[in-house]
Phi, psi and omega in degrees: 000158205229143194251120160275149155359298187282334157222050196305319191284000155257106204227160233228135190209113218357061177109329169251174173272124210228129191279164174300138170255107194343073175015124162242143152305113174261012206267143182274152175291296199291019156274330179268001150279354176084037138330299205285325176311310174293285170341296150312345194105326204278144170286147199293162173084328196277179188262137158314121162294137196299319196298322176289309171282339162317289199294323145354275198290019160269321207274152189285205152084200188283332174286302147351267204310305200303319186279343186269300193278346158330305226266307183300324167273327158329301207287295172312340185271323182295350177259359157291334183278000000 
């Protein structure tokens, strides 16, 4: 049986039909409650400092991971500009 195009998003997964699965907002909800915000110290409203998000995203764990990806939506709003 030959997979056409049209249902490529559809593919046989033990035995059943497994449907294509939708785009999600993948960005996490405690990035939009403001962990890393909180973690670091900074009071709501105010900006992160790079020197601070720098030293964060060095460090292991869930503040790592939270400062590495910050740093990376930094990056992504400047190339929309």
């Amino acid at each position: 049986m030959a997979i056409s195009r049209a249902n490529i998003s559809r593919q046989l997964k033990g035995g059943r039909k497994v449907a294509a699965k939708k785009k999600k907002n993948w960005i996490p909800k405690n990035l939009k409650k403001g962990a890393l915000r909180k973690s670091l110290g900074v009071g709501k409203g105010k900006k992160i400092p790079a020197k601070k998000l720098a030293a964060a995203a060095k460090k292991p764990g869930k503040l790592g991971q939270r400062a590495r990806l910050a740093q990376t939506f930094k990056k992504m709003n400047k190339r929309k500009s």
